[in-house]
C-alpha positions as CSV (number, residue, x, y, z in Angstrom):
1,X,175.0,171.5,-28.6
2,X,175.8,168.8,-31.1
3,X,179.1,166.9,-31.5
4,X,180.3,168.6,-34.5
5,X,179.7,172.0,-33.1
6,X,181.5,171.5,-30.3
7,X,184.2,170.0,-32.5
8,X,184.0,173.0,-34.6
9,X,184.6,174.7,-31.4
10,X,187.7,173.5,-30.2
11,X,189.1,173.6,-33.4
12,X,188.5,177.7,-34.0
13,X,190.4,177.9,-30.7
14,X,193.3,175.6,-31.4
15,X,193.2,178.0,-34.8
16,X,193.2,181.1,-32.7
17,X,195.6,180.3,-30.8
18,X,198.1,179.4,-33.2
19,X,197.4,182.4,-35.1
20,X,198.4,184.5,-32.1
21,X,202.2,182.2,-31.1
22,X,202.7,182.8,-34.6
23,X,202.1,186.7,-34.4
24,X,204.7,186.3,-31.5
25,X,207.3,184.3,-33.3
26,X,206.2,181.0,-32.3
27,X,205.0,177.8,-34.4
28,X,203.7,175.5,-32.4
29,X,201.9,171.9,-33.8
30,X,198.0,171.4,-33.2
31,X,198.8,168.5,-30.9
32,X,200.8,170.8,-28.5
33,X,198.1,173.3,-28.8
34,X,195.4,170.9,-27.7
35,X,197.5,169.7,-24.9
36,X,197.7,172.8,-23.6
37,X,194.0,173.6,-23.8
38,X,192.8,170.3,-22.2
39,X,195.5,171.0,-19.4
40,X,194.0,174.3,-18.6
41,X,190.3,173.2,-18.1
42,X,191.2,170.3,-16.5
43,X,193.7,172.9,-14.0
44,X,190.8,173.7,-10.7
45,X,193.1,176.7,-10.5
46,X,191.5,178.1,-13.8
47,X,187.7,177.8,-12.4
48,X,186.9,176.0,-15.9
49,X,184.0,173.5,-15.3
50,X,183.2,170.8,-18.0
51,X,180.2,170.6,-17.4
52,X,178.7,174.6,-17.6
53,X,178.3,176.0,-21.0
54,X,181.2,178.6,-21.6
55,X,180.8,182.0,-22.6
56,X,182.8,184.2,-24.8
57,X,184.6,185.5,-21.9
58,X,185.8,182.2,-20.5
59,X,186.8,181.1,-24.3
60,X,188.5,184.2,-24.2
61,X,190.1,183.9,-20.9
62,X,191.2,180.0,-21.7
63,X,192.2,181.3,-25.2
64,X,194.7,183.8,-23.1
65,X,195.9,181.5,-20.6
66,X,197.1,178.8,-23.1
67,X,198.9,181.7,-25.4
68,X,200.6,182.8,-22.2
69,X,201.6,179.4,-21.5
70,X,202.7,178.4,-24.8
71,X,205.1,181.5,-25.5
72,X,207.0,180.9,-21.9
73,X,210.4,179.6,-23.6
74,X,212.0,179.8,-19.9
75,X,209.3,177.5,-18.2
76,X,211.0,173.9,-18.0
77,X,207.1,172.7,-17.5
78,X,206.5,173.9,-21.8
79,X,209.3,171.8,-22.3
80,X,208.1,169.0,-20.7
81,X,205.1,168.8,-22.1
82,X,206.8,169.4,-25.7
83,X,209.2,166.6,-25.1
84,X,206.0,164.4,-24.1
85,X,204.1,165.4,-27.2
86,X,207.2,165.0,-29.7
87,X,207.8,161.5,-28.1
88,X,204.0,160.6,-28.3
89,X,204.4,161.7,-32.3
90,X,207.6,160.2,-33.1
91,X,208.5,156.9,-30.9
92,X,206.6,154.1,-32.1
93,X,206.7,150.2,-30.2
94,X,208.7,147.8,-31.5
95,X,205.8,145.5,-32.4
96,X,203.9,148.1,-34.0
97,X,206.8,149.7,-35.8
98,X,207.4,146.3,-37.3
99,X,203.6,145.8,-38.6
100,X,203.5,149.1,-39.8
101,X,206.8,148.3,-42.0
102,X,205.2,145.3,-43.4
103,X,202.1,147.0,-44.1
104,X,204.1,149.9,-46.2
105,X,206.2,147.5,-48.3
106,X,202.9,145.3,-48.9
107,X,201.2,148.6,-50.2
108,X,204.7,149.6,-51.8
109,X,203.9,146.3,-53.9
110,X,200.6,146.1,-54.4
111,X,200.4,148.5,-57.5
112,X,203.0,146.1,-59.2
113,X,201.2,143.1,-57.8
114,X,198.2,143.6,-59.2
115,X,199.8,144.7,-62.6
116,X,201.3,141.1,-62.6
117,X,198.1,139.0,-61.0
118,X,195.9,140.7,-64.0
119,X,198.1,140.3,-66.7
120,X,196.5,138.8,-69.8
121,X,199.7,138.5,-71.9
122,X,199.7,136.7,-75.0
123,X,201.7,137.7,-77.5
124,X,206.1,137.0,-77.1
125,X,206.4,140.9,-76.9
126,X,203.8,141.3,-73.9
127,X,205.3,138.0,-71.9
128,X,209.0,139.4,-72.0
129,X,207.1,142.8,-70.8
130,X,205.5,140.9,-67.9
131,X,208.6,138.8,-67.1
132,X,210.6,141.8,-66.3
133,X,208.0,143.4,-64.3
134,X,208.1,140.0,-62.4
135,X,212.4,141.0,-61.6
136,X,211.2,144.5,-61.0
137,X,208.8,143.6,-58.3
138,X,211.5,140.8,-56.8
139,X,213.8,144.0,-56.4
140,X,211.5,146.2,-54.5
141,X,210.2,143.4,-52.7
142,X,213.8,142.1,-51.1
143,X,215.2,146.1,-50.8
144,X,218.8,144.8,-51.4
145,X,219.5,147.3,-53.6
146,X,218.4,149.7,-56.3
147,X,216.6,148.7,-59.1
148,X,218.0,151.3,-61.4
149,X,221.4,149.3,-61.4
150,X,222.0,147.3,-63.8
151,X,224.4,144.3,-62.3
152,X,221.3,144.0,-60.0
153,X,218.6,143.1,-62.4
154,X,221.3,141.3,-64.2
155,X,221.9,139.2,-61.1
156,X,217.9,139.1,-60.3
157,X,216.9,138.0,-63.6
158,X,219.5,135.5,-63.5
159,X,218.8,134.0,-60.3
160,X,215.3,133.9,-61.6
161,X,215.9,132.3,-64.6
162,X,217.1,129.2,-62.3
163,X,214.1,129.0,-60.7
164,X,211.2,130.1,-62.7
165,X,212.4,130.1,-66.2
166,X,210.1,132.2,-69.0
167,X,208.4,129.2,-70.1
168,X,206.2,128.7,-67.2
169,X,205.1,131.7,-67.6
170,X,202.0,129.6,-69.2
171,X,201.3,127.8,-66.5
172,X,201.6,131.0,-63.6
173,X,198.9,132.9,-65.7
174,X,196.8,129.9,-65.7
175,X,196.7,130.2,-61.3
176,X,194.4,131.7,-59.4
177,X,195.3,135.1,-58.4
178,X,195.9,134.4,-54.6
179,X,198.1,131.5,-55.6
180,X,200.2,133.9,-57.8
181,X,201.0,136.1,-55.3
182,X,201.8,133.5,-53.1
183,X,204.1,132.3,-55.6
184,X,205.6,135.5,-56.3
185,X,206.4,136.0,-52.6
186,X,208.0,132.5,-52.7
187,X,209.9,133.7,-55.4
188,X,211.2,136.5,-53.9
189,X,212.4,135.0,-50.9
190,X,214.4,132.5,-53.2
191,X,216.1,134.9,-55.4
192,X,216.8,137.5,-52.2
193,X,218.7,133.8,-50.4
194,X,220.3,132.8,-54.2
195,X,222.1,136.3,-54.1
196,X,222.8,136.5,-50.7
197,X,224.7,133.5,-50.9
198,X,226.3,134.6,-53.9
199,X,227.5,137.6,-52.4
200,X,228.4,135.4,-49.2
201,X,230.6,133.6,-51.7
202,X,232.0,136.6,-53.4
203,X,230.0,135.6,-56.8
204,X,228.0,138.8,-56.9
205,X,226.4,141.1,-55.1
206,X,228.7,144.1,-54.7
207,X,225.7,146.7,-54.5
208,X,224.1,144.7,-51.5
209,X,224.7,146.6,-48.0
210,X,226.6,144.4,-45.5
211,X,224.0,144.4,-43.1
212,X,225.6,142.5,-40.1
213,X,228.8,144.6,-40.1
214,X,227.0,148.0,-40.1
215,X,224.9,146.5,-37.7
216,X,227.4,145.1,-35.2
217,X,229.4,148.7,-35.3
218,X,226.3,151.0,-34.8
219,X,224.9,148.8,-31.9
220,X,227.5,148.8,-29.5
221,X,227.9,153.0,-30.2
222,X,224.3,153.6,-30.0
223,X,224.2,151.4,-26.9
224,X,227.0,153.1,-24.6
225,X,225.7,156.7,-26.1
226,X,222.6,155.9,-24.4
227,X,224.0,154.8,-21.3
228,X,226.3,157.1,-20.3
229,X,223.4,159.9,-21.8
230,X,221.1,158.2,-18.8
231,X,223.9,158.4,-16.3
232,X,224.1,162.2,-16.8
233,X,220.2,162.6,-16.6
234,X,220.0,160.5,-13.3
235,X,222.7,162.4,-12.1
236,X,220.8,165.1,-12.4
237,X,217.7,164.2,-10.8
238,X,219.8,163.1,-7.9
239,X,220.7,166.8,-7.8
240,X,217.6,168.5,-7.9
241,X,216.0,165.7,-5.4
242,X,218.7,166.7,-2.9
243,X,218.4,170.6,-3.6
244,X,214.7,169.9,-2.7
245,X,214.8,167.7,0.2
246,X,217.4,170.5,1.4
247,X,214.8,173.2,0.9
248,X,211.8,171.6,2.3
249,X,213.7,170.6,5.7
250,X,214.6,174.6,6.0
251,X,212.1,176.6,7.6
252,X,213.2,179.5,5.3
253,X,213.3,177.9,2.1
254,X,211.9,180.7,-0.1
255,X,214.4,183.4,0.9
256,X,217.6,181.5,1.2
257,X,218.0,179.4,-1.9
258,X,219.1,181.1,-5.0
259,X,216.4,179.2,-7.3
260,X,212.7,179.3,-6.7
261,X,211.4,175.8,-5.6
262,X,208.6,175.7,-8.1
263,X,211.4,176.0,-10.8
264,X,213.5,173.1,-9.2
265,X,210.4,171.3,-9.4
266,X,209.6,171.8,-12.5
267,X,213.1,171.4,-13.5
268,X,212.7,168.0,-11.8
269,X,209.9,167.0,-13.4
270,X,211.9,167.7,-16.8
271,X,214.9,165.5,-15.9
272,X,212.3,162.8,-14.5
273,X,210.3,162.3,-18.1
274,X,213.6,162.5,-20.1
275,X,215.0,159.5,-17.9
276,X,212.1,157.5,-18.3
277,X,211.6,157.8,-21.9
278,X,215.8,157.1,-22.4
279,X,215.0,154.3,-20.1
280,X,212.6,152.7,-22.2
281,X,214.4,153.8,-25.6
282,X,217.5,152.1,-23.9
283,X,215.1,148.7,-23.6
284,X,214.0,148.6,-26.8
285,X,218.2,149.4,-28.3
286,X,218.7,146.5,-26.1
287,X,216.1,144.0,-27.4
288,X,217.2,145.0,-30.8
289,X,220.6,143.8,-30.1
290,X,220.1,140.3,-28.7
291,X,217.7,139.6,-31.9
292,X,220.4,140.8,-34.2
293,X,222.4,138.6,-32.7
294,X,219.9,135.7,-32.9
295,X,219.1,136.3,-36.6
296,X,223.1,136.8,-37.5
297,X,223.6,133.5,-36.1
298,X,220.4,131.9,-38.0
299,X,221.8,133.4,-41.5
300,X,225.4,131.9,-40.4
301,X,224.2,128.5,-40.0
302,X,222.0,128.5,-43.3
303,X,224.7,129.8,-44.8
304,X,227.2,126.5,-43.6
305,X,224.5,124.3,-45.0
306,X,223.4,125.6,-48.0
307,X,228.0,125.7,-49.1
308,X,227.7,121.8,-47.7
309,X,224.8,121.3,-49.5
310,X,225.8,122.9,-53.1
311,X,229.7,122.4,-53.0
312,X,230.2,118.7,-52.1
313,X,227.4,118.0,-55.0
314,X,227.1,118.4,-58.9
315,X,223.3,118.2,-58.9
316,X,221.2,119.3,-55.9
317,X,217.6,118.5,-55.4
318,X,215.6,121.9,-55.0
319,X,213.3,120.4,-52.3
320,X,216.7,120.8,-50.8
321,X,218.2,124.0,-51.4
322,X,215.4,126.3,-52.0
323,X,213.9,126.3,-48.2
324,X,217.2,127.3,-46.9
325,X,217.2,130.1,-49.6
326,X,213.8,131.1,-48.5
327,X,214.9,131.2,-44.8
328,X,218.1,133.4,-45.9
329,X,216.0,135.9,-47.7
330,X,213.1,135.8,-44.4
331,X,216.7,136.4,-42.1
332,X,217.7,139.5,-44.0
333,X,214.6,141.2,-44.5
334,X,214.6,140.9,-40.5
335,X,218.1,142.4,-40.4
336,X,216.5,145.2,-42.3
337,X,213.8,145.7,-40.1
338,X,216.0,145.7,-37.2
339,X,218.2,148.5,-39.1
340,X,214.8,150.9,-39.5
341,X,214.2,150.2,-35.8
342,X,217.8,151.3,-34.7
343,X,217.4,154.5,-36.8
344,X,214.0,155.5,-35.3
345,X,215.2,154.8,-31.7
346,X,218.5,157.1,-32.4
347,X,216.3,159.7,-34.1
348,X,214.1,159.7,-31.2
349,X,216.7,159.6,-28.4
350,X,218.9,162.6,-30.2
351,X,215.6,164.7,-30.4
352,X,214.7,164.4,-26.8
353,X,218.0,167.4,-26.0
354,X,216.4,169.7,-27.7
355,X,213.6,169.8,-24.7
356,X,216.2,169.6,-21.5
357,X,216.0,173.0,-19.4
358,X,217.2,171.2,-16.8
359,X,221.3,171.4,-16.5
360,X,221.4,175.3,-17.4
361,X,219.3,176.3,-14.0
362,X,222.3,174.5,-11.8
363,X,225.5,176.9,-10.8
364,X,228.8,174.7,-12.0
365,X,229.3,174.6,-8.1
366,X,226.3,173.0,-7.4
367,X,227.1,170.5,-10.1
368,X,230.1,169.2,-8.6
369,X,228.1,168.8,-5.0
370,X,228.1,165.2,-3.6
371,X,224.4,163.6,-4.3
372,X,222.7,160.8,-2.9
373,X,221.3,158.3,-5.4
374,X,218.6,156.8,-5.9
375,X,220.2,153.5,-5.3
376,X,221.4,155.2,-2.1
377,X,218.0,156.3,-1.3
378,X,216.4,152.4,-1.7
379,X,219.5,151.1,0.2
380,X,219.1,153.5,3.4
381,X,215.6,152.1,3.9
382,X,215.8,148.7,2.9
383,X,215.7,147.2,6.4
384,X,212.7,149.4,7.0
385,X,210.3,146.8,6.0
386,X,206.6,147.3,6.4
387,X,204.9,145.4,9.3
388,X,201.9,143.6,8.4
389,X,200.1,143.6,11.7
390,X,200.2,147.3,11.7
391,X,198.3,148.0,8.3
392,X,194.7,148.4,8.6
393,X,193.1,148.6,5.3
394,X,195.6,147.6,2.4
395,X,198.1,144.4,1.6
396,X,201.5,143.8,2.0
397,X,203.5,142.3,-0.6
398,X,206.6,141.4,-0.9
399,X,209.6,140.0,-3.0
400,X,210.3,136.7,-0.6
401,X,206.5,136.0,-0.9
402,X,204.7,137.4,-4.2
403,X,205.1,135.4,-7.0
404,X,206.2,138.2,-10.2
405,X,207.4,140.2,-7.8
406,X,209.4,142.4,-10.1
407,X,207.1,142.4,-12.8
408,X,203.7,144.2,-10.4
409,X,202.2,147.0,-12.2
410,X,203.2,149.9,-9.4
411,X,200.9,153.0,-9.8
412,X,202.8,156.7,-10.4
413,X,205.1,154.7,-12.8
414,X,206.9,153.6,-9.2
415,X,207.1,157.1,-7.7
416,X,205.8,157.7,-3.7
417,X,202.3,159.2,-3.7
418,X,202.8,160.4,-0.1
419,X,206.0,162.1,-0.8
420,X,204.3,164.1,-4.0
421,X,201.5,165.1,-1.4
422,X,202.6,166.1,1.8
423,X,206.4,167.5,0.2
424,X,205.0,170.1,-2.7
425,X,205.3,167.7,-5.3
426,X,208.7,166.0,-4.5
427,X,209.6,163.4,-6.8
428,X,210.9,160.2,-4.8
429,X,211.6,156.7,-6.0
430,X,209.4,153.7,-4.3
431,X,211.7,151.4,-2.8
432,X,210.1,147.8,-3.2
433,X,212.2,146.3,-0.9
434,X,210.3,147.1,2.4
435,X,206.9,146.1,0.6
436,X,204.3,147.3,-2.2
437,X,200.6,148.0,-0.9
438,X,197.9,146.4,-2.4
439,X,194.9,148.9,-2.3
440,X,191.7,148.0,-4.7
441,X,193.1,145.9,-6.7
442,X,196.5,148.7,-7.3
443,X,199.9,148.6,-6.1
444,X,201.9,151.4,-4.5
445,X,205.2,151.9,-4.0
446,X,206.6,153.8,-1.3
447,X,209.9,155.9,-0.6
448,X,210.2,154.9,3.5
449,X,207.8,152.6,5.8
450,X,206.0,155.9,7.5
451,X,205.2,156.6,4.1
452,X,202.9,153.4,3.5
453,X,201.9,153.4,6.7
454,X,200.0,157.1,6.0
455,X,199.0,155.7,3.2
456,X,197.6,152.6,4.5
457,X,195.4,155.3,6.8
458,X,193.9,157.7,4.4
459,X,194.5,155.8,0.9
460,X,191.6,157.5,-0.6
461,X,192.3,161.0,0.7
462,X,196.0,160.6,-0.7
463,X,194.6,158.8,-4.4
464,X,192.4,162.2,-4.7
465,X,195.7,164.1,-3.8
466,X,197.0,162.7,-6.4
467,X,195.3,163.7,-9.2
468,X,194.2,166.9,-8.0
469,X,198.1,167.5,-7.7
470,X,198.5,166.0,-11.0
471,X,195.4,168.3,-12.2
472,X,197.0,171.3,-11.2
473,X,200.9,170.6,-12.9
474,X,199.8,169.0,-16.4
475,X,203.7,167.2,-17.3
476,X,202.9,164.7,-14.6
477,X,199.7,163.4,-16.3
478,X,202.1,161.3,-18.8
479,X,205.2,161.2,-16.5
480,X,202.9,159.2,-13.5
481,X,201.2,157.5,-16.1
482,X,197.5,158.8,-15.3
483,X,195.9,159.2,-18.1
484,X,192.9,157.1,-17.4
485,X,191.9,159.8,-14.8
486,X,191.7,161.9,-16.8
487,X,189.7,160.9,-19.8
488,X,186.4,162.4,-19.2
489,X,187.0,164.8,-21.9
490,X,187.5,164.4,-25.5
491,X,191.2,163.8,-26.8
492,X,191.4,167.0,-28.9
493,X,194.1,165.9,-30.9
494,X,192.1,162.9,-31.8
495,X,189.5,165.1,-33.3
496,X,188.5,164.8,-37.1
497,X,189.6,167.6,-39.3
498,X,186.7,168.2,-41.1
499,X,184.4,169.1,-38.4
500,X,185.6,172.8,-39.0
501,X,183.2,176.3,-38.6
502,X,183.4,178.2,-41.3
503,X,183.6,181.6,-38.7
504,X,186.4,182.2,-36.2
505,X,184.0,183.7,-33.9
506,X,183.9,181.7,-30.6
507,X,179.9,181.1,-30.6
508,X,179.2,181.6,-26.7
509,X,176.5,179.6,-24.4
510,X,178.1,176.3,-25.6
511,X,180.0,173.2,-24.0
512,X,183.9,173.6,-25.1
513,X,184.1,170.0,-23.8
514,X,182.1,166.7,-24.5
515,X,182.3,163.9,-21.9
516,X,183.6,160.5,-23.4
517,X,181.5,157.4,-24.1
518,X,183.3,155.0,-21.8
519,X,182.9,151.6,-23.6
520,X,183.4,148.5,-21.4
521,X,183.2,144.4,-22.1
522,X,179.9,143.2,-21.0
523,X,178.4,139.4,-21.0
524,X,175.6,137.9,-19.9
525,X,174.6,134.2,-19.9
526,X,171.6,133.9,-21.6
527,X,169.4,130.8,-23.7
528,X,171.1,130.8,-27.6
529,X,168.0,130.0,-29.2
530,X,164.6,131.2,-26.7
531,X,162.2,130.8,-29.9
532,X,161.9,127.8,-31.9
533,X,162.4,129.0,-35.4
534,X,159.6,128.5,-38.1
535,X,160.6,129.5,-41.3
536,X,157.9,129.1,-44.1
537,X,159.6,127.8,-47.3
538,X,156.6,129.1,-49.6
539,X,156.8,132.5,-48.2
540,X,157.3,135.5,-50.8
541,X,157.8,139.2,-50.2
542,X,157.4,140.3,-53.8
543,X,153.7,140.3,-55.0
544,X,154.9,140.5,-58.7
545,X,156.4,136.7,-57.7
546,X,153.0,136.0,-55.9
547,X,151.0,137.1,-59.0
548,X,153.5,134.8,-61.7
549,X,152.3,131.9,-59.9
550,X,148.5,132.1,-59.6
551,X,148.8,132.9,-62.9
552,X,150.9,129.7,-63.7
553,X,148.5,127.8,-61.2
554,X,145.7,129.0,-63.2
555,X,147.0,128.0,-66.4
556,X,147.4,124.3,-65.8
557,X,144.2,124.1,-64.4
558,X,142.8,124.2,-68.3
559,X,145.9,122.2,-69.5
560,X,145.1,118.2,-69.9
561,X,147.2,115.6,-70.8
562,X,146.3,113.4,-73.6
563,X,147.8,110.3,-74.6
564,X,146.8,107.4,-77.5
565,X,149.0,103.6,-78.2
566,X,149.5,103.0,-82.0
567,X,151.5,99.9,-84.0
568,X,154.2,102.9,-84.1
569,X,154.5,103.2,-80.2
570,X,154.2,99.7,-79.0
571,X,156.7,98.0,-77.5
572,X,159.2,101.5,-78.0
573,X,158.9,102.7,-74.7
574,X,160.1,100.8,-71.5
575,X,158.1,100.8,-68.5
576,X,158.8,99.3,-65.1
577,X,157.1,99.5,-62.2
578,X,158.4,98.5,-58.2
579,X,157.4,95.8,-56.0
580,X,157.8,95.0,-52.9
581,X,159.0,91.1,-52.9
582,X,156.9,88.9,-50.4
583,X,158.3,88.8,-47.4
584,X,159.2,86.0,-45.1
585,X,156.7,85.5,-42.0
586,X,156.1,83.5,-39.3
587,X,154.0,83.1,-36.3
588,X,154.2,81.1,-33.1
589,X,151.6,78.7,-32.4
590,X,151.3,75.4,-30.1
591,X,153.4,72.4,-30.3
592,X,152.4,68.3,-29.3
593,X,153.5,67.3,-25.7
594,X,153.4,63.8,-24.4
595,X,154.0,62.0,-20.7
596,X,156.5,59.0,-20.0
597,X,153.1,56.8,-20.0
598,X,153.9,52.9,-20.8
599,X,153.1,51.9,-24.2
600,X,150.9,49.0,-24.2
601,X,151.6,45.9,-25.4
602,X,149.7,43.2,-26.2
603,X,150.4,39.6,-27.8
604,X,147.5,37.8,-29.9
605,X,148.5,33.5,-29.6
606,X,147.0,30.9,-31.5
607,X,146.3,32.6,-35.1
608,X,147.6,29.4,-36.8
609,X,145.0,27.8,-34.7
610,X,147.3,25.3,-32.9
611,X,145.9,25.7,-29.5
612,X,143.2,28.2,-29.8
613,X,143.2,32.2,-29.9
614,X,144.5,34.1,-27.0
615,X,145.0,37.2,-26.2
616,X,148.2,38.1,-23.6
617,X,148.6,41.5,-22.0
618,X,152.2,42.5,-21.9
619,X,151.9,46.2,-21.1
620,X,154.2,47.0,-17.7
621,X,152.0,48.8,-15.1
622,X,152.0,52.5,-14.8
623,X,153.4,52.6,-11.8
624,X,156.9,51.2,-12.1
């Protein structure tokens, strides 16, 4: 069976299905419905194996099972999974959210962008045309206010006008197109400070929302809101934990209490996912707040030196004044980004009630009941701390000797493994204080010492627990934070709509499920360049380029140049020719010696003929 069958496949049951809750009054999203069918294959209870081909009375079975499911308004474990799904669909991270909003105004833009970047405009008519698209797209671009009001393009153009006047309008064409874009976000920024500050100086600006104000009153509301809606919630988990620990220590559990435990549980598991996603939703609210803060206090002190800046002089250098405008403007848009973050996070946090089953299964009696916190809980077993010389296969970490203590990445989103084992799925706190376990390379937290030490014993057996336990109750997939374990099928509501059969028929003798690629990071160390590289310059793939040049070869063969000197040519052309000037050279040959010999001497007497001719030695002996 090929992918897109199988595709096709899932998607005629996803269609079934939600043909059939809407016969029964219900509408239900795809993404629900697709939850609800991987969590009943993956469920052992079901016998659904992933890898046997299904026939048409297993897709009928699974198609029954998941309608079932989905229609059961009074199961707290639907809600769950609802609440997961709508959070999944709705809540976005703050890092994303913010790229996503830059990437909608940019394509908000880009239409009027690209009007302005390709303008040819010649004539006076078409300039004036292109100048006020140029204060349209400043207006969409900063968001202060609408651009159907006329005091704001009054006050755009005007602030314009002081910084990029009509007449260069020359000049801007003349750019290249990335440059005038970059200019025109420059431009932007620089109007968006110039009425800022005029509004900051009561000069203008009346349609422009005060930001900080509305800022500084929703923040603390939204804030307490929050908090005192997660004090409730734990509350509440406190109760059912205690209603359970209470049932589990009774021998006759089932018949005495006046709620069914799997209920409870479930119930539990409701409370659980709604705390942690108001937890985190409380986070981000928080983070929010301190970078309002920090940007209300950047656009206070740009403000103070822009008004020392402008008032104490009559002329002002732009290279001056115009980065600080630039910097207001960046400031603001930031304030406004923080506003569309603080109305997502409320949206989402006010749509989570609608998915709480939790309070109505409680008598009003059993509501007032003394509970034991989770704080409690840690604090009772704090001294408890795990002995190192007593586990046998994991390590002990802990908060005196672990450097990031706080910040380890606990597996079951901090929850005891052992406790969800051996107590029917009982949901307790890890208490960090009497040590985490380090077992391959994860970290567990635990709810008492016995607990990690059974765990340090059988860690395996109590991992495969786990999941299988996890398998079997489909909310705790998300609320443990196990979703890697459970990616060997394909995310259904990940698959592309067009892979669609044209029957409804469920075709049987086919895979409902396909395993996942798994794609990992792989290197290996190996030479850059094994082959020395010989690349023929003269090489042609095209014949028709191999056959122009024999022909062009075989042309000049019968071409010869001829050449003749007449009294008209001589002397008109210049020739010169290069030489290579005589070098200087030298070679070493043998030089004269001489000895310290005595040089002889001799005297001739009597030339004159006085006394005869005689010849007198004077030479000194060699020896001396």
């Amino acid at each position: 069976m090929s992918s897109s069958q199988a595709e096709g496949v899932i998607r005629n049951i996803i269609r079934e299905i939600s043909q059939t809750c809407l016969s029964r009054g219900q509408t239900l999203s795809e993404t629900l419905i697709a939850f609800m069918v991987k969590a009943v294959v993956l469920d052992p209870t079901n016998h659904f194996n992933v890898d046997r081909t299904l026939t048409k009375q297993d897709v009928q079975k699974l198609i029954e099972l998941c309608v079932d499911r989905l229609t059961d308004q009074t199961s707290p474990t639907l809600q769950t999974i609802k609440m997961q799904v709508y959070f999944d669909m709705n809540y976005t991270p703050r890092r994303e959210f913010l790229e996503m909003q830059q990437k909608l105004l940019q394509s908000r833009l880009l239409s009027l962008s690209r009007e302005i970047t390709d303008s040819r405009a010649k004539s006076r008519e078409d300039l004036k045309k292109l100048y006020g698209t140029i204060v349209h797209y400043i207006i969409q671009s900063s968001n202060l206010s609408s651009s159907t009001d006329i005091n704001t393009v009054r006050e755009t153009t005007a602030a314009l006008q002081s910084i990029f006047p009509p007449s260069q309008l020359g000049s801007f064409m003349s750019l290249l197109k990335s440059d005038k874009e970059q200019q025109l976000k420059e431009n932007s920024l620089i109007v968006s400070g110039i009425r800022l500050f005029n509004k900051d100086n009561g000069e203008g600006g009346e349609a422009i929302q005060s930001l900080p104000s509305i800022l500084n009153e929703r923040l603390p509301v939204v804030v307490s809101d929050l908090e005192r809606e997660l004090a409730v919630c734990e509350r509440l988990c406190c109760q059912y934990t205690g209603l359970l620990e209470q049932i589990s220590e009774r021998d006759t559990a089932h018949s005495q209490s006046p709620i069914p435990p799997k209920l409870l549980t479930q119930a539990l598991y409701n409370t659980r996912q709604h705390e942690a996603f108001l937890r985190l939703t409380l986070a981000d609210v928080i983070l929010c707040a301190q970078e309002v803060t920090r940007l209300q206090s950047d656009l206070m002190s740009r403000m103070t030196l822009l008004r020392d800046a402008i008032h104490t002089k009559t002329t002002v250098p732009t290279t001056h004044v115009f980065p600080h405008f630039s910097a207001v403007g960046r400031l603001w848009a930031g304030l406004e980004q923080e506003m569309l973050l603080l109305s997502m996070l409320t949206n989402v946090a006010s749509g989570l009630r609608v998915f709480l089953t939790g309070a109505s299964l409680l008598t009003p009696d059993q509501m007032e009941l003394p509970v034991r916190t989770d704080a409690d809980r840690c604090s009772g077993t704090a001294e408890e701390r795990v002995l190192v010389s007593e586990m046998s296969s994991c390590e002990c970490c802990f908060p005196d000797s672990t450097a990031d203590f706080q910040h380890l990445p606990l597996q079951y989103n901090g929850f005891c493994g052992v406790a969800l084992v051996d107590r029917n799925g009982l949901l307790l706190p890890g208490n960090t204080s009497i040590g985490v376990l380090k077992h391959k390379e994860k970290y567990y937290a635990f709810s008492s010492r016995s607990a990690a030490y059974e765990f340090s014993c059988r860690a395996d057996e109590y991992t495969a627990a786990v999941l299988e336990t996890a398998s079997r109750t489909p909310e705790l997939i998300q609320l443990l934070q196990l979703q890697q374990h459970f990616t060997s099928s394909t995310a259904y509501a990940q698959l592309p709509a067009e892979h669609q059969c044209p029957t409804a028929g469920m075709p049987s003798g086919q895979k409902l499920l396909l395993k996942s690629v798994l794609k990992s990071d792989a290197g290996v160390q190996t030479e850059i360049h094994p082959l020395q590289s010989n690349i023929c310059t003269s090489y042609e793939w095209n014949e028709w380029e191999i056959r122009r040049k024999a022909i062009k070869l075989a042309n000049l063969h019968s071409k010869v140049t001829r050449s003749s000197q007449s009294d008209w040519s001589l002397m008109r052309r210049h020739n010169s020719s290069q030489t290579f000037l005589p070098k200087e050279a030298s070679c070493q040959t043998k030089r004269d010696g001489e000895s310290l010999v005595p040089k002889a001497q001799v005297y001739l007497s009597g030339l004159r003929g006085a006394d005869g001719f005689r010849k007198v030695d004077l030479s000194r002996a060699a020896d001396e």
